[in-house]
C-alpha positions as CSV (number, residue, x, y, z in Angstrom):
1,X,0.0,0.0,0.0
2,X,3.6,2.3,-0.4
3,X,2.1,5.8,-1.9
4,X,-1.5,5.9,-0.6
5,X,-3.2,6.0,2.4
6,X,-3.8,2.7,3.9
7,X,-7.8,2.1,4.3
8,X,-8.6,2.4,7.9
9,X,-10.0,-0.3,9.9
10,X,-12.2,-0.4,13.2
11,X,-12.3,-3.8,14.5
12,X,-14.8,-3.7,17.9
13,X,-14.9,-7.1,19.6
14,X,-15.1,-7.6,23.4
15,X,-12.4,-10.8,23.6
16,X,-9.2,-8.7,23.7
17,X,-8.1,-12.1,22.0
18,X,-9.5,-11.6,19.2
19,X,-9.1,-8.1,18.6
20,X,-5.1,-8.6,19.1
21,X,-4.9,-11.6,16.5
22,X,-7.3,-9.3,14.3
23,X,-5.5,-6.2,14.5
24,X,-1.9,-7.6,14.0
25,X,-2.9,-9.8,10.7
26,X,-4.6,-6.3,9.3
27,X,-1.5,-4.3,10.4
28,X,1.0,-6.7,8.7
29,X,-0.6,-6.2,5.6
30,X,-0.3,-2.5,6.0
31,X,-4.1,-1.4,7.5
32,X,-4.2,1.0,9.8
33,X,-6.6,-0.6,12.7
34,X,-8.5,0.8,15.4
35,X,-10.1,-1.0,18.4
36,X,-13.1,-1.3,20.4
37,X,-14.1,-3.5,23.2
38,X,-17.6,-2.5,23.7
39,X,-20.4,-0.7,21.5
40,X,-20.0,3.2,23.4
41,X,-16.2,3.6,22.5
42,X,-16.8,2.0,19.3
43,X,-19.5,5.0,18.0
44,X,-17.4,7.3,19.7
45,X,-14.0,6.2,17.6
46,X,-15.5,6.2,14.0
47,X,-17.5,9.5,14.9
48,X,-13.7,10.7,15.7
49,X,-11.4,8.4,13.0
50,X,-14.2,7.8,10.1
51,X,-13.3,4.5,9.5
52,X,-13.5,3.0,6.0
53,X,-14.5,-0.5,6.9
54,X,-16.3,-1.2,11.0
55,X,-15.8,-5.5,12.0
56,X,-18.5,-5.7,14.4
57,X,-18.9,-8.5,17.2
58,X,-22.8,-8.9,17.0
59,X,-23.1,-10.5,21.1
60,X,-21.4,-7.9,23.0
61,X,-22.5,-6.9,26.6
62,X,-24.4,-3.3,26.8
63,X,-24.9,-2.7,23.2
64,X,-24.7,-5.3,20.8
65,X,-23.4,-5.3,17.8
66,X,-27.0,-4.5,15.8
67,X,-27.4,-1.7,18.0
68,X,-24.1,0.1,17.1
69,X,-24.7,-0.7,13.4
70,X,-28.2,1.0,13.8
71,X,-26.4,4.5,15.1
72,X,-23.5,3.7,12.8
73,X,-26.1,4.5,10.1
74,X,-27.6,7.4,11.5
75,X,-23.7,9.1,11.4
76,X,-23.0,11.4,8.1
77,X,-19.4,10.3,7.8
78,X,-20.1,6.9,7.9
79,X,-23.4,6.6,5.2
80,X,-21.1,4.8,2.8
81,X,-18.5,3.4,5.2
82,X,-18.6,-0.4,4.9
83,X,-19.8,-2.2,8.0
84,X,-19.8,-6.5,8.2
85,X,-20.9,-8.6,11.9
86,X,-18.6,-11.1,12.9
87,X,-20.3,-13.5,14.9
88,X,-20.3,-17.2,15.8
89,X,-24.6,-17.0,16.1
90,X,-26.9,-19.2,13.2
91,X,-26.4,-17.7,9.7
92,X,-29.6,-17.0,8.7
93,X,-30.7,-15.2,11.9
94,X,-27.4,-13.1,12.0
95,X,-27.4,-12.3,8.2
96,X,-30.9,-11.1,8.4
97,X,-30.7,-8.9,11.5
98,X,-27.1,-7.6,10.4
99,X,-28.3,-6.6,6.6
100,X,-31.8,-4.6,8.1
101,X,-29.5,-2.8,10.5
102,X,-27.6,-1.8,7.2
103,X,-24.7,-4.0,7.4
104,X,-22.7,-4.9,3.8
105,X,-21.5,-8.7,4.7
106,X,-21.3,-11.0,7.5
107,X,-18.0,-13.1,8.0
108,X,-18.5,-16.3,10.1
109,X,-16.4,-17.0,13.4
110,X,-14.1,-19.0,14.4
111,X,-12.2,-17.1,11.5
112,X,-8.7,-17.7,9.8
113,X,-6.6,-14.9,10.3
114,X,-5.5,-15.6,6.0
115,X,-8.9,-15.7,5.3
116,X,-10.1,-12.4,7.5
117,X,-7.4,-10.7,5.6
118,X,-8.4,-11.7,2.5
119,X,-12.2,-10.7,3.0
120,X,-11.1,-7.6,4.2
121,X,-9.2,-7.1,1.2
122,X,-12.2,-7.7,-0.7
123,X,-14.6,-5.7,0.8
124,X,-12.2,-2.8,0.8
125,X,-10.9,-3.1,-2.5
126,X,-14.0,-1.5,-4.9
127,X,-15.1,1.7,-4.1
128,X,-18.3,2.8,-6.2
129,X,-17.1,6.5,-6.7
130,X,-13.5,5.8,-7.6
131,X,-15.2,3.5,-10.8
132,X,-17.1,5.7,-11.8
133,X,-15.8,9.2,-11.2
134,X,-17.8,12.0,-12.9
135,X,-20.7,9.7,-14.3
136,X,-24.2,10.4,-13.7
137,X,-27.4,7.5,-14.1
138,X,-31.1,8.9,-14.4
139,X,-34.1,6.3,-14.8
140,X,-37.4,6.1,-13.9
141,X,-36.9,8.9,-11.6
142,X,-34.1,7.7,-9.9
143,X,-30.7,9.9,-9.7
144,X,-27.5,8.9,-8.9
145,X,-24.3,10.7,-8.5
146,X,-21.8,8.4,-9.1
147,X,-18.8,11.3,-8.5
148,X,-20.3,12.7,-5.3
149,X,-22.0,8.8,-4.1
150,X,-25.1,10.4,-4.3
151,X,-29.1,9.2,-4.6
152,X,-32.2,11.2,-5.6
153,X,-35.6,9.9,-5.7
154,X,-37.0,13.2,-7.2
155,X,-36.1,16.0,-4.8
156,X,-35.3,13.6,-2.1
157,X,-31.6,12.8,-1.1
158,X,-31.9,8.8,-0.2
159,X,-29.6,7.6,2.4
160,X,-27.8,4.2,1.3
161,X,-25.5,2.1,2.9
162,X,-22.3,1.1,0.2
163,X,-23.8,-2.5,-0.8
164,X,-27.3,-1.3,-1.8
165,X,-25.5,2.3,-3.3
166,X,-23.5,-0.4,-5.4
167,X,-26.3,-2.9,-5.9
168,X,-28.8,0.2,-7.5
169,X,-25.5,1.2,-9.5
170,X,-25.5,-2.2,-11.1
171,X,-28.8,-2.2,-11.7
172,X,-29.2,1.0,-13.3
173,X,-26.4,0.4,-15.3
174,X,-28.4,-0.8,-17.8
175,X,-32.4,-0.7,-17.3
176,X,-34.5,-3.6,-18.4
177,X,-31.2,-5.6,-18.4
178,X,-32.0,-8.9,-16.1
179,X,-28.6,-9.2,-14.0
180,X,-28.2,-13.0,-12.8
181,X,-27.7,-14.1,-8.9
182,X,-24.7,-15.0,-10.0
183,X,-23.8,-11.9,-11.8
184,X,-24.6,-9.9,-8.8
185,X,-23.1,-11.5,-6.3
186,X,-19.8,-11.5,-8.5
187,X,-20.1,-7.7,-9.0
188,X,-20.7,-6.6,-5.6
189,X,-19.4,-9.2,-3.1
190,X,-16.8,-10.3,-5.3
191,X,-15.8,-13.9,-5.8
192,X,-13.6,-14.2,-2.8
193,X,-16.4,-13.5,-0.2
194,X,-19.2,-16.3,1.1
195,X,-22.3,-14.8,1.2
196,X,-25.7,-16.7,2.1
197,X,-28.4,-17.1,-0.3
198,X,-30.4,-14.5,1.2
199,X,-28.0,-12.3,0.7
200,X,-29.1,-10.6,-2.6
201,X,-32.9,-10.7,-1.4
202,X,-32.7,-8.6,2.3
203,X,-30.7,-6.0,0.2
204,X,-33.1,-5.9,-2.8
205,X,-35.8,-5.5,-0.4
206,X,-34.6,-2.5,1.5
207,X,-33.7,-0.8,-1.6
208,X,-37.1,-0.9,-2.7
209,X,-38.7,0.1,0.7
210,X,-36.6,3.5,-0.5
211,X,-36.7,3.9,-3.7
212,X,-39.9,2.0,-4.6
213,X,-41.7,-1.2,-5.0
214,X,-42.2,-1.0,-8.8
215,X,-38.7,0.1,-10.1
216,X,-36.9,-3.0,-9.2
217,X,-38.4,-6.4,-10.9
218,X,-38.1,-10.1,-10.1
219,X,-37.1,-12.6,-12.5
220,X,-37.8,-15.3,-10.7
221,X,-35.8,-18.5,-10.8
222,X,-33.1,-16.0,-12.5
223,X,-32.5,-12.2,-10.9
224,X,-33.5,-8.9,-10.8
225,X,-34.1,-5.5,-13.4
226,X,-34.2,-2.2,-12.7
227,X,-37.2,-1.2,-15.1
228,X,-36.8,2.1,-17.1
């Protein structure tokens, strides 16, 4: 990462454990890493260090990790900051909770420091604005910003977590286009991430509740459309 910034990392976890074996893996690749052991000092260091990627521990005394991604949210610094639970719990009950509190992925412990790493590095390693710098997509009353990582629904600035910015990016890309499961998952979770199968649906369902229940279409048995 010699000549640019290192992404910054906030890994919030209360085993001390895990945090150490966490934070020196990240560090050795170059990330610079920040810690929390508990759900308060976590808001109040990425309200200070703007972190671009938040590890959350969902079953953490006080606040749990669902909680703090709820408030997470609510920060302006942090609307497109990338935020995945790490958490030993059942998949589908810890996928579903994590993605409606606006989480972008879910990583499964007991974890593999190699494998951390390397879904780190895939999470961090598209950004939406950087892709498509100075680019502006319009349908179906629908605006997006792709320079500024901005949504419009008319008049209305729309407030999206990264995954469902990057998810209505793909989609608009080309309306009336049906994008396979496959395709999407490829495009925004990238092929070195294991996501569930519900995945693609919790996110496709939020994006609607804000942008509307007729603009995106399901193909079923295949995908998804963004109609024009």
């Amino acid at each position: 990462m010699a000549g640019t910034l290192a992404p910054k990392v906030l890994l919030v976890d209360d085993e001390p454990d895990i945090l150490e074996l966490l934070r020196y893996n990240l560090e050795r690749e170059g990330y610079r890493v920040a810690t929390a052991q508990n759900g308060k000092d976590a808001l109040r260091i990425a309200k200070a260090e703007r972190p671009d990627l938040v590890v959350l521990d969902i079953m953490m005394p006080g606040m749990d990790g669902v909680e703090v991604c709820n408030q997470l949210r609510q920060m302006p610094d942090m609307k497109h900051a990338l935020i995945t639970f790490l958490t030993a719990r059942g998949e589908d009950y810890s996928q579903i909770a994590g993605f409606e509190a606006g989480a972008d992925d879910y990583i499964t412990k007991p974890v593999r420091p190699k494998v951390f790493v390397s879904k780190v590095k895939a999470l961090l390693k598209r950004s939406p604005g950087d892709r498509n710098e100075g680019q502006m997509l319009e349908a179906n009353g629908i605006r997006v910003d792709l320079e500024k990582v901005l949504v419009f629904k008319g008049t209305e600035e729309l407030q999206l977590p990264k995954k469902e910015f990057e998810l209505l990016v793909l989609l608009m890309s080309k309306p009336g286009k049906v994008f396979k499961r496959e395709e999407i998952y490829a495009h925004i979770w990238g092929t070195e991430l294991f996501v569930g199968d519900r995945t693609i649906d919790v996110h496709i369902r939020k994006l609607r509740e804000k942008i509307g229940e007729d603009r995106i279409r399901t193909i079923k048995g295949i995908g998804y459309k963004f109609d024009a």
